[in-house]
C-alpha positions in Angstrom: -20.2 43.2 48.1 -22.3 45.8 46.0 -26.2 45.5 46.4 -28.2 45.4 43.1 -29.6 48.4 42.0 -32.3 48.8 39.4 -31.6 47.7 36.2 -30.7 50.4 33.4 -30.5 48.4 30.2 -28.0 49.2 27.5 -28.6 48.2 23.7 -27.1 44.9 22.9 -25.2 43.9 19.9 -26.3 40.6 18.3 -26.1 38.4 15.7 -28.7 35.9 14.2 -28.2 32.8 12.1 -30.4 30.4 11.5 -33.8 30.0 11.0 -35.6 26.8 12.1 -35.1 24.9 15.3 -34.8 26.0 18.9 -33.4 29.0 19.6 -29.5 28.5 20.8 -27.9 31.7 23.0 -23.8 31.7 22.9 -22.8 34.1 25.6 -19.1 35.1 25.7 -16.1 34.6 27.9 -14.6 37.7 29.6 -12.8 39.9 27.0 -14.3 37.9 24.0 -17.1 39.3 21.8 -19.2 36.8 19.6 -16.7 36.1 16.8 -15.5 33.1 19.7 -18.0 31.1 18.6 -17.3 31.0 14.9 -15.9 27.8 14.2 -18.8 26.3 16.5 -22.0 28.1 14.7 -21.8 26.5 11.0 -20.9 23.3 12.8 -24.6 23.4 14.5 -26.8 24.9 11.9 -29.8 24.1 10.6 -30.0 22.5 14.2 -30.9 25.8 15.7 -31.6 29.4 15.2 -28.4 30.4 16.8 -28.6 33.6 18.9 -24.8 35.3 19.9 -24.0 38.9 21.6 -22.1 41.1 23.3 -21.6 41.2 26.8 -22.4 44.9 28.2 -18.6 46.6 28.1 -17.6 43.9 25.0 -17.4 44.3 21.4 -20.4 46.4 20.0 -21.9 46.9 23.2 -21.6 49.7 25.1 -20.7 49.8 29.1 -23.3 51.6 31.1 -22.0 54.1 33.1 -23.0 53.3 36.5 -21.4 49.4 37.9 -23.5 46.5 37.4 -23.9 42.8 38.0 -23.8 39.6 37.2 -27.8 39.8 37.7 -27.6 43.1 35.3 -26.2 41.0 32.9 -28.8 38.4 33.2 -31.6 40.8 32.6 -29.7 42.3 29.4 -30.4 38.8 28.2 -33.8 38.7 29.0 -34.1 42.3 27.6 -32.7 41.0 24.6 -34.9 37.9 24.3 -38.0 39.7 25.1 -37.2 42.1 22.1 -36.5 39.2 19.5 -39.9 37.8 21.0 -38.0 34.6 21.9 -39.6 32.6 24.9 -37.7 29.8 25.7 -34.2 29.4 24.8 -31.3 26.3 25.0 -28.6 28.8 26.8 -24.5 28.0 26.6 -22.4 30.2 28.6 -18.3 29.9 28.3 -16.7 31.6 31.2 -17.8 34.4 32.6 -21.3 33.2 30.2 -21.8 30.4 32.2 -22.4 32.7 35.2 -24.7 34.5 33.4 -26.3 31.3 32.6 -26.5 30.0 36.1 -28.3 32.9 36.9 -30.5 32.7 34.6 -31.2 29.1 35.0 -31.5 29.4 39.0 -33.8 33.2 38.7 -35.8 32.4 35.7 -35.9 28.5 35.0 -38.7 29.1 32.9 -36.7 30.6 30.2 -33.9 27.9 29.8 -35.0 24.3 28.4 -31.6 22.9 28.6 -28.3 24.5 30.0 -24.5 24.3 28.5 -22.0 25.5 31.1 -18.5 25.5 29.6 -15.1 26.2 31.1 -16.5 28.1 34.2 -17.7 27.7 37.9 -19.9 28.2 40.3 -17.2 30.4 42.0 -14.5 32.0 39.6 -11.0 33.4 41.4 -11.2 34.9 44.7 -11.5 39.0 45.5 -7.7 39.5 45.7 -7.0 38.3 42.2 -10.0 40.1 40.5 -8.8 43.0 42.6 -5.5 42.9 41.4 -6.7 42.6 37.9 -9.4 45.3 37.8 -6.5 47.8 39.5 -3.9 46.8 37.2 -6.2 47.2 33.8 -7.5 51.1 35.1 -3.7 52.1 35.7 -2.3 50.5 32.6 -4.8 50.0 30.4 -5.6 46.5 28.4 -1.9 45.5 26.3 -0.8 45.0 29.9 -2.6 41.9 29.7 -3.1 40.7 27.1 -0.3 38.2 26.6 -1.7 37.0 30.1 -4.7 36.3 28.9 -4.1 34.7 25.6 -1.9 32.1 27.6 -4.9 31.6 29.6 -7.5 31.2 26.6 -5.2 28.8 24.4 -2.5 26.1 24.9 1.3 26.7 24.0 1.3 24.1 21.1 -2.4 25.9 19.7 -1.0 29.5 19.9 2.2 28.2 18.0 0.1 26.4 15.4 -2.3 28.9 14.8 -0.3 32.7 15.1 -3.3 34.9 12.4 -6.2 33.6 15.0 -4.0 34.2 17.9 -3.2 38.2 16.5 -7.2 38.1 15.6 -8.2 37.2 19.2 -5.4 39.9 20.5 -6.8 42.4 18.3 -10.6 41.8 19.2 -9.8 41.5 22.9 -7.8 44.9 22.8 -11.0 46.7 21.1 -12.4 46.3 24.5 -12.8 49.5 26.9 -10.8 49.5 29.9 -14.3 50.5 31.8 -16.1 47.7 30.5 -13.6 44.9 31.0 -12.6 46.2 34.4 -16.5 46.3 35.4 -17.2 42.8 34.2 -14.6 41.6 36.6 -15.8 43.4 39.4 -19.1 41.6 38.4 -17.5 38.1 38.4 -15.9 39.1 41.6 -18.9 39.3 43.7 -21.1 36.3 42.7 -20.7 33.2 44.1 -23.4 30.1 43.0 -21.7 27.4 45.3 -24.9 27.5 47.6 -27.4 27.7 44.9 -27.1 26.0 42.0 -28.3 23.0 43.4 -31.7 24.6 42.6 -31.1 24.3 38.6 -33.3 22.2 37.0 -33.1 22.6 33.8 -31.2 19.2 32.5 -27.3 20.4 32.3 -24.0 19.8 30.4 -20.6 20.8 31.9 -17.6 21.1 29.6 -14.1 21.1 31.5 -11.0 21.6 30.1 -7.8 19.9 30.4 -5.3 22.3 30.2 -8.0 25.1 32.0 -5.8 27.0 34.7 -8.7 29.2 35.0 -11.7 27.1 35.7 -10.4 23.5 36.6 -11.8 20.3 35.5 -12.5 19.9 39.4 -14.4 23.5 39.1 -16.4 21.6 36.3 -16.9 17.9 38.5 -18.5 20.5 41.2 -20.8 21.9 38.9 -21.8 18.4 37.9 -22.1 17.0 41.7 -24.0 19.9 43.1 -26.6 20.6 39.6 -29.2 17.6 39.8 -28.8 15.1 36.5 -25.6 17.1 35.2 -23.4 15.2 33.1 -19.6 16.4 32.2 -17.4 16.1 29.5 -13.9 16.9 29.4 -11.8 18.3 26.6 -8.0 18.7 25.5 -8.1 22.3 25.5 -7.1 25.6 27.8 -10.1 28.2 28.9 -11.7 28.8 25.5 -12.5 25.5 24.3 -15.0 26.8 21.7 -11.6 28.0 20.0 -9.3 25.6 20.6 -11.6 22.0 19.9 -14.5 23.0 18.0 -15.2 20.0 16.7 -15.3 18.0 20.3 -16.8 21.1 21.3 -19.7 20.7 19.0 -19.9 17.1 19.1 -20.6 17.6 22.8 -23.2 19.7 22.2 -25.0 18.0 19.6 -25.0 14.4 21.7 -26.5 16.6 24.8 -29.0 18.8 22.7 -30.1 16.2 19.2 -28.8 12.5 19.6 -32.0 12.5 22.6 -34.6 15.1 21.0 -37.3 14.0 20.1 -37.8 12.7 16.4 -39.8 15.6 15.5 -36.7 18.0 15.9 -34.5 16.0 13.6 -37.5 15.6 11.1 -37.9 19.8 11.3 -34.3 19.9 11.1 -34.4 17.6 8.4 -36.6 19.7 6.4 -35.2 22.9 6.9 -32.3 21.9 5.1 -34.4 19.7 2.3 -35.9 23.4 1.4 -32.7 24.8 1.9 -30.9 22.9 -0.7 -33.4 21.5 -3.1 -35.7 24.8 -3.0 -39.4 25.0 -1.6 -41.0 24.1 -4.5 -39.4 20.7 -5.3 -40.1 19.9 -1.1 -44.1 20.9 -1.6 -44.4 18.6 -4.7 -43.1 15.7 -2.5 -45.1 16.7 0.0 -48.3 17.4 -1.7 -48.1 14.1 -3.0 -47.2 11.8 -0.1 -49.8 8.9 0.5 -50.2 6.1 2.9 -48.2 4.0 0.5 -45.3 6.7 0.8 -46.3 8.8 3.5 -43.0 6.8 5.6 -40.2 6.6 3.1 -41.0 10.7 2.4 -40.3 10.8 6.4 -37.5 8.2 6.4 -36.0 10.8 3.8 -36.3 14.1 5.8 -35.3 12.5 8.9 -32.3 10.6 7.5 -30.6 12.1 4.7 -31.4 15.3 5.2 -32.1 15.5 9.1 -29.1 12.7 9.7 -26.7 13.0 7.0 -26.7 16.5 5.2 -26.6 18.1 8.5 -23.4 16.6 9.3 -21.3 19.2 10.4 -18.1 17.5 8.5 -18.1 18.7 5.1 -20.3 22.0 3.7 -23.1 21.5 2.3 -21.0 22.8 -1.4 -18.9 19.8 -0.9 -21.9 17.7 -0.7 -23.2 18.8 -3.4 -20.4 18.1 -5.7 -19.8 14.3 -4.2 -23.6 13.6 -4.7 -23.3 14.7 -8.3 -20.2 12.3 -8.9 -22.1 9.2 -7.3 -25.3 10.3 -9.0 -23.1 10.3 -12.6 -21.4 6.8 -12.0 -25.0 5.2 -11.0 -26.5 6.9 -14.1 -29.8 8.5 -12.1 -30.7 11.0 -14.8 -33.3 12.4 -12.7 -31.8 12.6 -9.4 -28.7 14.3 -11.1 -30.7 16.7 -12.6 -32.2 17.9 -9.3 -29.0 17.8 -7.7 -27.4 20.0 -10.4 -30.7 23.1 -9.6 -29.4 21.8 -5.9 -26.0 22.6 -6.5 -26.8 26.0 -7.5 -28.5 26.7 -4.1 -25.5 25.4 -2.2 -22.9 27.8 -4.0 -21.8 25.7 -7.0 -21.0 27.4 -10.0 -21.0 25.9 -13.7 -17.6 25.5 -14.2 -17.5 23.3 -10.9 -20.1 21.1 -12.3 -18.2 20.9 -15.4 -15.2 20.3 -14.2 -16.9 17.3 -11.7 -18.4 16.0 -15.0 -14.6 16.1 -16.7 -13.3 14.2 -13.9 -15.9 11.5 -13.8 -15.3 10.9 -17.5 -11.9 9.0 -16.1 -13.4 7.2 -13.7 -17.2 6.4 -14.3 -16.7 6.5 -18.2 -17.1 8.7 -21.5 -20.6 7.5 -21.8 -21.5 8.6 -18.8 -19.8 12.0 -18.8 -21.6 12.8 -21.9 -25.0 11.8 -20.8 -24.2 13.9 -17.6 -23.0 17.0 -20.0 -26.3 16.9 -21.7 -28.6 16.4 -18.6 -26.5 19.3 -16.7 -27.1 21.8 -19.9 -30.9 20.8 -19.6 -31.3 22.3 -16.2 -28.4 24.9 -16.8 -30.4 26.5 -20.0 -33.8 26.2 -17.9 -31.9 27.9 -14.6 -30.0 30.5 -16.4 -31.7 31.3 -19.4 -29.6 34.0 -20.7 -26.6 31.4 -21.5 
């Protein structure tokens, strides 16, 4: 067991998206960098501001030259929040993440409002394993491995169904330095949280896998018995569960983080994506003009539609906006299609897309009202773009 030195930080790669909400940290398994979580980020957003990185020794961030810890890695994310001038953060670590994040929740609980610990433990492997690991990857570099590890990450039937991620997760894991990888597990080695994590206290979710030979669902039911007030789900999936069930993945984090927050944060949420899609100044008219009369069916809307409905992390918001014009056409809201049509335009619809929703409602809702829709849509279409 090495003894902490002082920390020596490194500059971390990261990525931001988002830009309302509480502030979400997605910290990486062991040989991942942050393109893991890209089926899980659009499914969360407008949510949170949605803060991913590199591990020290992964992806775009470089390995310090002298060993660290699982406590160096800690502080890296610290380091990084400190320079983002982020205080308080909703952390989910996958992995070799969630040890970062028990760390962090057990040495700086003032940082982490709520806690996501998925597909690790409080203990991962034993020395002889990471031993035999760390030796084999410094005498024969990372190919040696890799197969090993994508069995590990993904089920047989996922890797069969799915072979351009499965060479896109090969290829990111092998851009990886030998030093880097080898250190992390030297890192993992020597922590073990079995004694302490009964001192977390920020309110916890565990997600186990099925099919995990890595960290067991049973790793995951300790985590749950020995953190005060955890709860755990369990998922059909191997290691990287943010990979291989995105959607379970997400809906787990969404009924843990917004089905109990408070009705403010699905009002702001609401109203991030109101702006988002129908434009600031449309949302300040309504605004400016709410009333006792109305004050509560302009907050049933935010909340609802937009904080409820829109949000939905089913369909794009670009699909949305192309249903909502086809209702709006058959119930012949002139208005309402109007501002969905300068809507659509924020969303990533283009003209012929409106026109060909317009040509297809003509079958269906009528010729009459496909016309009327034509000539509404060219209203807004010659005030938008008036260079047509």
């Amino acid at each position: 067991m090495r003894f902490h030195q002082p920390h020596k930080p490194v500059n971390t790669h990261y990525q931001i998206d988002g830009e309302t909400g509480p502030v979400l940290v997605f910290s990486n398994s062991l040989g991942a960098d942050l393109i893991m979580w890209d089926k899980v980020v659009p499914r969360l957003l407008p949510h949170f501001r949605i803060l991913r990185y590199d591990t020290r020794g992964h992806g775009q961030t470089p390995v310090s030259a002298e060993p660290f810890t699982i406590t160096d890695l800690g502080l890296d994310v610290l380091n990084l929040l400190d320079k983002l001038a982020i205080d308080k953060i909703v952390f989910c670590g996958l992995s070799m993440g969630g040890l970062i994040g028990q760390w962090l929740a057990i040495n700086h609980p003032e940082r982490v409002e709520r806690l996501i610990l998925s597909n690790t433990a409080a203990k991962i492997g034993n020395d002889t394993t990471w031993n035999e690991r760390i030796d084999r990857v410094r005498q024969v570099g990372l190919p040696a491995i890799v197969d090993g590890v994508l069995d590990r990450w993904l089920t047989p039937d996922y890797r069969q169904a799915n072979p351009a991620e499965l060479a896109q997760l090969r290829d990111s894991f092998l851009r990886n330095t030998v030093a880097g990888y080898a250190a992390c597990c030297e890192a993992i080695r020597d922590v073990d949280f079995r004694e302490t994590i009964g001192q977390i206290s920020a309110p916890t979710l565990v997600i186990a896998g099925t099919h995990d030979p890595v960290t067991t669902v049973a790793d995951g039911q300790f985590l749950q018995q020995h953190i005060p007030g955890a709860q755990l789900v369990e998922l059909s999936a191997a290691h990287v569960s943010a990979i291989e069930s995105p959607d379970a993945f997400t809906d787990a984090i969404r009924s843990f983080l917004i089905a109990e927050a408070p009705k403010q944060s699905v009002y702001d949420a609401g109203m991030a994506v109101r702006r988002a899609v129908l434009g600031d100044a449309h949302v300040d008219r309504a605004t400016t003009g709410i009333t006792d009369f109305n004050g509560e069916f302009q907050d049933f809307i935010t909340r609802y539609a937009w904080g409820e409905i829109w949000t939905r992390p089913g369909l794009p918001r670009h699909s949305r906006s192309l249903i909502t014009l086809g209702m709006l056409i058959a119930l012949n809201r002139e208005a309402e299609f109007k501002m969905h049509v300068r809507a659509a335009f924020n969303n990533g619809v283009t003209i012929d897309e409106i026109k060909e929703v317009i040509m297809h409602s003509a079958l269906y809702c009528g010729l009459p009202a496909a016309n009327a829709a034509f000539h509404a849509a060219q209203d807004v279409i010659a005030m938008e773009h008036k260079n047509l």
